[in-house]
matplotlib code that plots the C-alpha trace (Angstrom):
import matplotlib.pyplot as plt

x = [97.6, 94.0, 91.4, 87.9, 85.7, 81.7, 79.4, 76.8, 74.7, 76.0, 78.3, 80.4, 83.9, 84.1, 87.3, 90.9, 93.7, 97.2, 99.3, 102.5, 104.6, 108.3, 108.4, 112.0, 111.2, 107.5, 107.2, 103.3, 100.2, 97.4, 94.0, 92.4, 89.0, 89.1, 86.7, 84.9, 87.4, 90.0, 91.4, 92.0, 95.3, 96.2, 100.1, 102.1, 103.2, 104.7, 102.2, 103.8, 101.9, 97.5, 97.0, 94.8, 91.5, 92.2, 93.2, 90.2, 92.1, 89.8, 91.8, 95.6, 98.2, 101.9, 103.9, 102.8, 99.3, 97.3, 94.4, 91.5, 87.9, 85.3, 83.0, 80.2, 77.8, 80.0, 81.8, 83.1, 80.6, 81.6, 79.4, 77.1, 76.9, 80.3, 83.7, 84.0, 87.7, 90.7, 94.4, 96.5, 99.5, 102.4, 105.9, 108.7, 112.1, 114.8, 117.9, 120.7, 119.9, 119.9, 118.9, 117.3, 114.4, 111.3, 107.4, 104.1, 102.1, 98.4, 95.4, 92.4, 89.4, 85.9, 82.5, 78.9, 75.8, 74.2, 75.2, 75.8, 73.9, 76.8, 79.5, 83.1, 85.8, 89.5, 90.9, 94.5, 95.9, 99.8, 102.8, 104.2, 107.3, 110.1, 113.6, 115.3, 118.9, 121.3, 122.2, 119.3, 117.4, 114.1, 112.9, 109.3, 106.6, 103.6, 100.6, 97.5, 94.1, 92.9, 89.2, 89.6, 89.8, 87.3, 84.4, 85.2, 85.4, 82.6, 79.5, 75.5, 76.6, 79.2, 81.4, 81.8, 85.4, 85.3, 89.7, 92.4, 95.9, 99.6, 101.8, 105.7, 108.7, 112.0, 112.8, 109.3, 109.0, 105.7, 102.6, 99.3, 96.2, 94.6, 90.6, 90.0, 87.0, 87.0, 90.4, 89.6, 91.0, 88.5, 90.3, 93.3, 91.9, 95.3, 98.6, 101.3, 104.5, 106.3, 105.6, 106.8, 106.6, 106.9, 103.8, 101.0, 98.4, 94.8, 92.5, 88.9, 85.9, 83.0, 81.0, 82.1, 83.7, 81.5, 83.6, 81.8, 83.0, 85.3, 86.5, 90.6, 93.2, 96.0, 99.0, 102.5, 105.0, 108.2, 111.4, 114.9, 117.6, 120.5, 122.0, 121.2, 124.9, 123.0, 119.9, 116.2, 113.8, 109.7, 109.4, 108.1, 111.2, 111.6, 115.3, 112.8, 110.3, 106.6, 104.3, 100.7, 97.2, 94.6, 90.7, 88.2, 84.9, 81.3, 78.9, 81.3, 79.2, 79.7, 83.7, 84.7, 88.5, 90.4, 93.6, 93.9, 97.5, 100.6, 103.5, 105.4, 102.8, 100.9, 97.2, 97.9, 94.6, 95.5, 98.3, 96.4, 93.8, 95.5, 93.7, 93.4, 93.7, 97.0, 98.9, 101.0, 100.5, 101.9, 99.7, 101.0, 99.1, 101.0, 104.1, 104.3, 102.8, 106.6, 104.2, 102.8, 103.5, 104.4, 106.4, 108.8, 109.1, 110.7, 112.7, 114.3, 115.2, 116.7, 118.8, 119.9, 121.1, 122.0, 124.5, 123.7, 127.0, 128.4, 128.7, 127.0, 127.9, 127.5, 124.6, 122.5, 123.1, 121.6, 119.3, 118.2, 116.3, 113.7, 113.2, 113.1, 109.1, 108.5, 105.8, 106.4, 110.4, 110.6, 108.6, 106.7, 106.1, 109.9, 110.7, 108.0, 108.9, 112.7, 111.6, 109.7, 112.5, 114.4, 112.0, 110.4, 114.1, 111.9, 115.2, 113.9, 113.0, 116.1, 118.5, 116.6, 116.9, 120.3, 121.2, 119.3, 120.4, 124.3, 124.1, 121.2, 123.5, 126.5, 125.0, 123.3, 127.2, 128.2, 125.3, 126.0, 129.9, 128.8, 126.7, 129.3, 131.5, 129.0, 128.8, 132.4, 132.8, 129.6, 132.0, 134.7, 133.1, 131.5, 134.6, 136.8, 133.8, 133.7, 137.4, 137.5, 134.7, 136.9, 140.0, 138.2, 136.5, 139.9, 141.4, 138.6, 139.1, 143.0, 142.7, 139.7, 142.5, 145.2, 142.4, 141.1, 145.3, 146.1]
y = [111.9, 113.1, 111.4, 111.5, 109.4, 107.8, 110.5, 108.6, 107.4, 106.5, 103.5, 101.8, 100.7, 97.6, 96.3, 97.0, 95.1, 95.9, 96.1, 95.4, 96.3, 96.8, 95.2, 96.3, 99.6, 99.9, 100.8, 101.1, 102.7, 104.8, 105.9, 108.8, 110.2, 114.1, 117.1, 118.2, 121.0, 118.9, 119.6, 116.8, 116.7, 114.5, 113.8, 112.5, 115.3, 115.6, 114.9, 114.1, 112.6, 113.2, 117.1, 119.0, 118.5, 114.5, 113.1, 111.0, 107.1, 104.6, 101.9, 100.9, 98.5, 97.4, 94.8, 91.7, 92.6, 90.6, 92.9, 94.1, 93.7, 96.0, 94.0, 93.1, 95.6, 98.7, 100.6, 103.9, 106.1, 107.0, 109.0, 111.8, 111.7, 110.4, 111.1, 112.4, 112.5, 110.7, 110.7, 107.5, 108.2, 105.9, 105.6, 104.0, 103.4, 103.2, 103.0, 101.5, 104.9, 103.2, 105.5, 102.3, 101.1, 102.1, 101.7, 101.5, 100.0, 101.1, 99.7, 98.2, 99.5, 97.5, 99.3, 98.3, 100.2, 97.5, 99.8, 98.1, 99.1, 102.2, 104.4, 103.6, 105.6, 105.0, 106.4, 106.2, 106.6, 106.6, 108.2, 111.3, 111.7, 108.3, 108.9, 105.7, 105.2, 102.7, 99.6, 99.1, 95.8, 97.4, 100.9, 101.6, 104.5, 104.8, 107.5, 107.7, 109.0, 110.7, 110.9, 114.9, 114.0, 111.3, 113.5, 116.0, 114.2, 111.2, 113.3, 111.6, 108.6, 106.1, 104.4, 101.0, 99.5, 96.0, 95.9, 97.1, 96.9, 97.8, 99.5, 99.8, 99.8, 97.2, 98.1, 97.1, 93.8, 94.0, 96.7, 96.4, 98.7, 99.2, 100.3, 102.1, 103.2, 105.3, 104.2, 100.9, 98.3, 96.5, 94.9, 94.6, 95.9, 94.4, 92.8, 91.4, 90.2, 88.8, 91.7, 91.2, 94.7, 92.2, 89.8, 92.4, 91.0, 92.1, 91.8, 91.8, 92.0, 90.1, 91.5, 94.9, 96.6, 99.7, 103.3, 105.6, 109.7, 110.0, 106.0, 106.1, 104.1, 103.5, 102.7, 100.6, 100.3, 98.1, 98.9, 96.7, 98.8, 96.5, 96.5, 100.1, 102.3, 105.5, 107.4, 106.5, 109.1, 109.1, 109.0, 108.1, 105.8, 102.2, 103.0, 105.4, 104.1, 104.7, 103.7, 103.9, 102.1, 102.1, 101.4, 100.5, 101.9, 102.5, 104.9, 107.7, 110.6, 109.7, 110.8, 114.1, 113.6, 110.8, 110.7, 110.8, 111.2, 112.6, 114.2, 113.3, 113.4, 116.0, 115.7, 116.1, 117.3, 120.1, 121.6, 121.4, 124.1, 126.1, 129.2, 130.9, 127.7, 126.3, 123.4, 122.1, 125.4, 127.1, 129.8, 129.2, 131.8, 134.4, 132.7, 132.6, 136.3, 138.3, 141.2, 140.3, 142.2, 139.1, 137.0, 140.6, 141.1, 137.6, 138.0, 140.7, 139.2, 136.5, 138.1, 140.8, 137.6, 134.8, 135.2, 133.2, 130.9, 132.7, 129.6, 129.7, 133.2, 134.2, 136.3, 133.9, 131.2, 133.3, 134.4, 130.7, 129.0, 131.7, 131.4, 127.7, 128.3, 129.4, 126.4, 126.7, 126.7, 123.7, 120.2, 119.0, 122.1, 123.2, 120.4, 121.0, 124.2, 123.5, 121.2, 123.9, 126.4, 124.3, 122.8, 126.5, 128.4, 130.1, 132.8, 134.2, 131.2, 129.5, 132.1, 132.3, 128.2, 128.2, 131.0, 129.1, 125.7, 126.5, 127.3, 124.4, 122.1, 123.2, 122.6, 119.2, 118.0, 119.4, 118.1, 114.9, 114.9, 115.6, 112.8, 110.5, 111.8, 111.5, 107.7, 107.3, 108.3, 105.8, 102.8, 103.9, 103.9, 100.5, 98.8, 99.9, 98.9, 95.5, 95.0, 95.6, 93.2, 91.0, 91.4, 91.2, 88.1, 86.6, 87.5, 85.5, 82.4, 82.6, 83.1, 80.0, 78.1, 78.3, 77.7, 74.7, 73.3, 74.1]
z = [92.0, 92.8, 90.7, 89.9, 91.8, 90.6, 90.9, 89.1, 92.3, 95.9, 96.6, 99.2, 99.1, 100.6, 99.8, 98.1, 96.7, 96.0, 92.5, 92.9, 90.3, 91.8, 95.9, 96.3, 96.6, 97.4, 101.4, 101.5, 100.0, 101.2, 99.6, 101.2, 100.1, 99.5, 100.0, 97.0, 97.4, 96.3, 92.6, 90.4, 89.1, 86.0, 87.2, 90.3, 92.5, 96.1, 99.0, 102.1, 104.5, 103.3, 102.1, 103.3, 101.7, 101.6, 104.7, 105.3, 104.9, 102.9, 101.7, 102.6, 101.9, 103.2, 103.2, 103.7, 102.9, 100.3, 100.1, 102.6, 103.0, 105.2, 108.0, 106.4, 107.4, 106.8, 103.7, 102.8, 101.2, 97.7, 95.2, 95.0, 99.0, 99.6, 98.7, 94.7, 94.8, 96.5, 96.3, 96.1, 98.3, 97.5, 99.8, 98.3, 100.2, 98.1, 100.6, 98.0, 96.1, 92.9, 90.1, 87.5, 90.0, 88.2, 89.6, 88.6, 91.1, 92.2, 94.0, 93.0, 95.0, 95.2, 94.9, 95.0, 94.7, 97.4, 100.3, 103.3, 106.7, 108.4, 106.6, 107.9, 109.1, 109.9, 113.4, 113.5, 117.5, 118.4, 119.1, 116.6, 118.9, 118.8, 120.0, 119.8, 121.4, 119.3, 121.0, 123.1, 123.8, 124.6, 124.2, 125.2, 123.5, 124.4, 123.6, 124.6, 122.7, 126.1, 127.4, 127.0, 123.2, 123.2, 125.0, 122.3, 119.2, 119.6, 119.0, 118.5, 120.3, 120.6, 117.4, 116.8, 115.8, 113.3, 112.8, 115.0, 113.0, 114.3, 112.5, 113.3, 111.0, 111.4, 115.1, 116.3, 118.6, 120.2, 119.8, 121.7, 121.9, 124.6, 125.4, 129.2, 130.1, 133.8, 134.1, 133.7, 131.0, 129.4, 126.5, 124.0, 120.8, 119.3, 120.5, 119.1, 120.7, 118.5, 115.6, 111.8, 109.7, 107.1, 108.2, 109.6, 111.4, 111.7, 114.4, 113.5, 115.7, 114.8, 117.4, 116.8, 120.2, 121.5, 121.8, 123.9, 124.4, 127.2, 126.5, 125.9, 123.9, 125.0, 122.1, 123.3, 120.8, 121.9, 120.0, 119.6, 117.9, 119.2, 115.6, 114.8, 115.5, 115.8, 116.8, 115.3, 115.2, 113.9, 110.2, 106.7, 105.6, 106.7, 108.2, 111.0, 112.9, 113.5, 116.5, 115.0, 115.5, 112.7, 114.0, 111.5, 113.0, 112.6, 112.0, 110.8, 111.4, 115.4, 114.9, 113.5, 113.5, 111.5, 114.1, 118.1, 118.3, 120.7, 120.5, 123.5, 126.3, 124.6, 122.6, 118.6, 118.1, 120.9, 119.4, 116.3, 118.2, 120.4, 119.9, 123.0, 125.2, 127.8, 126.9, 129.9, 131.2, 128.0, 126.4, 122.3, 121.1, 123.3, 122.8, 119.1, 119.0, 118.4, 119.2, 122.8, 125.9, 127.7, 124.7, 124.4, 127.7, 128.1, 124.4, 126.0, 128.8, 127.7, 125.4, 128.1, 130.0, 127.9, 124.7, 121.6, 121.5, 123.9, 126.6, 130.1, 131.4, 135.0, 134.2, 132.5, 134.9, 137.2, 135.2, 134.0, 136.9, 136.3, 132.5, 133.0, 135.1, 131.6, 130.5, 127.0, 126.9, 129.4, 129.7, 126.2, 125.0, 124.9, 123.4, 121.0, 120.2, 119.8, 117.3, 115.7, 115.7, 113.6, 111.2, 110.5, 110.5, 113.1, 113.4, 117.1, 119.2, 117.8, 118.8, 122.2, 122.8, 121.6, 124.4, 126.9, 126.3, 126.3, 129.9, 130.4, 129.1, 131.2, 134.4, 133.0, 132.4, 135.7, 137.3, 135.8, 137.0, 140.4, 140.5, 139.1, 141.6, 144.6, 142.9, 143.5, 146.6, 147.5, 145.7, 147.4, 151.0, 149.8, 148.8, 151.5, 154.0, 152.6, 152.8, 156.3, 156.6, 154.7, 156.8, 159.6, 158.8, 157.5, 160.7, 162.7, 160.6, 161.3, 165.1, 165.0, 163.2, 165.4, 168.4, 167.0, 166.1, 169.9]

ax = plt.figure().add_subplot(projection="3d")
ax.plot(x, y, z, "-o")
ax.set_aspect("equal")
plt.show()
């Protein structure tokens, strides 16, 4: 729900607290503040992850948590300066399905018209790509918020963080966060290695730790999935996984984005404006333009070669090496974009990845069975080596043994 905020003077929020009405299903709460844009609305509705015009996070809860408090000389500004509106964004998991669990639960917030000395801001930084194989002792993601984002975003000077906090879901072993400056480490902001989803640590800075543009953090998230039978992926749920970092920083008008994020090895807040700029070499604009001289040139090509479901034909095996130079159908960004064909029913790039991948995945598998076989033939050579070596050797100790008997 979207609610009214106090409009009656300027405050800071300085604290929250959880109410917990039903813990079996509850997965984890977040308040963001909203533009003034924002409409109230007087019921629960659908909300996904934040909306549009209230994505700035103030307050949050999850397991474990008893409640939060701000450092003491920061707090997010409510009132007739500050936020007017938030949303309260609950996520429940609910994996037995049962149809008679029933919640109510909510969060006290904690204003006070004795404004503390800066506004605060929460920067989340992490991975938005996790592919996690089942039966695997250690899987490793990693993201980075990159100085290209940092020299952009951290305007008027440089931000101050007061907490670092991890957050992984039931697969998550060990999380750290990392601050580089010219390459350099300076410090762990957080790290855990023996991490608890259910016991979430925070790491606050009394002397608050100085972020200055062009300054990185890096994010490590270390997975265990030895029980899981099949494939995790990123998402909301408990049963997926997540990889983020939340910073709790100072002055907020130094930051003007609330996320420094990745998908795969490429900038979130890239692909979020992509106008007119290359990502990994890909132009997106062009390619998602169905109307560009370039993006129908290449359509047409790769329907002239490659069959939608048609297998790996002669032509378009011939025809693939050169579509693969293609930046935006290979690397991060085809993987991206596959994505995207699926998520948006995007009808044009789908049929063009499907052709494309039916002969890519051919010559991965043959690829694949010629390696296997060039790793035969290596065992083979190795084992019948060493069994000459053995003979041999057995043949030496036989002759010494009738030598030393005469």
């Amino acid at each position: 729900m979207t609610f009214d905020l106090l409009t009656d003077g300027d405050y800071h929020l300085i604290g929250s607290k959880p109410l917990v009405d039903n813990a079996n299903v509850l997965h984890h709460m977040i308040l963001y503040g909203c533009k003034d844009t924002a409409k109230v609305t007087s019921t629960p509705e659908s909300c996904g992850m934040a909306k549009e015009d209230c994505n700035d996070m103030i307050a949050l809860w999850a397991v474990g948590f008893t409640g939060e408090c701000l450092h003491k000389d920061t707090g997010f500004r409510v009132g007739v300066n500050g936020y007017k509106k938030a949303i309260l964004e609950v996520h429940w998991n609910n994996p037995e399905k049962r149809s008679d669990y029933m919640d109510g639960s909510g969060m006290y917030i904690f204003l006070t018209k004795s404004r503390r000395v800066h506004d605060a801001g929460i920067l989340m930084v992490g991975q938005n790509y996790i592919q996690i194989p089942p039966r695997s002792p250690r899987v490793v993601v990693t993201a980075n918020c990159p100085r290209a984002d940092t020299s952009q975003f951290i305007v008027n000077g440089p931000v101050y963080f007061t907490r670092a906090l991890n957050h992984m879901h039931y697969l998550g072993r060990e999380m750290k966060l990392e601050h580089y400056r010219d390459g350099k480490k300076l410090r762990d902001l957080s790290y855990e290695t023996d991490y608890s989803y259910d016991s979430p640590k925070t790491f606050e800075f009394s002397t608050p730790v100085e972020f200055r543009a062009g300054d990185e953090v890096i994010t490590t998230c270390v997975f265990n999935s030895m029980n899981m039978n099949k494939t995790v992926f990123k998402g909301d749920a408990t049963s997926d996984e997540m990889c983020f970092g939340f910073l709790t920083y100072y002055p907020k008008e130094n930051l003007t984005v609330t996320s420094c994020t990745q998908w795969q090895d490429i900038s979130q807040n890239a692909l979020e404006s992509y106008q007119d700029k290359l990502i990994n070499g890909c132009n997106i604009t062009a390619f998602i333009d169905e109307k560009n001289p370039a993006t129908v040139t290449f359509l047409k090509a790769v329907y002239e070669n490659c069959k939608m479901l048609m297998g790996c034909t002669s032509e378009c095996r011939a025809f693939l090496p050169e579509a693969m130079k293609n930046p935006c159908v290979n690397g991060s960004m085809g993987a991206y974009f596959r994505q995207a064909a699926v998520a948006l029913s995007w009808d044009s790039r789908f049929a063009m990845f499907t052709a494309l991948d039916a002969c890519n995945a051919e010559i991965a598998r043959e690829n694949c069975q010629a390696k296997c076989m060039d790793t035969c033939e290596e065992l083979k050579k190795a084992t019948s080596e060493a069994s000459t070596a053995t003979r041999a050797t057995l043949v030496a100790s036989i002759l010494f043994t009738i030598h030393f008997s005469l």
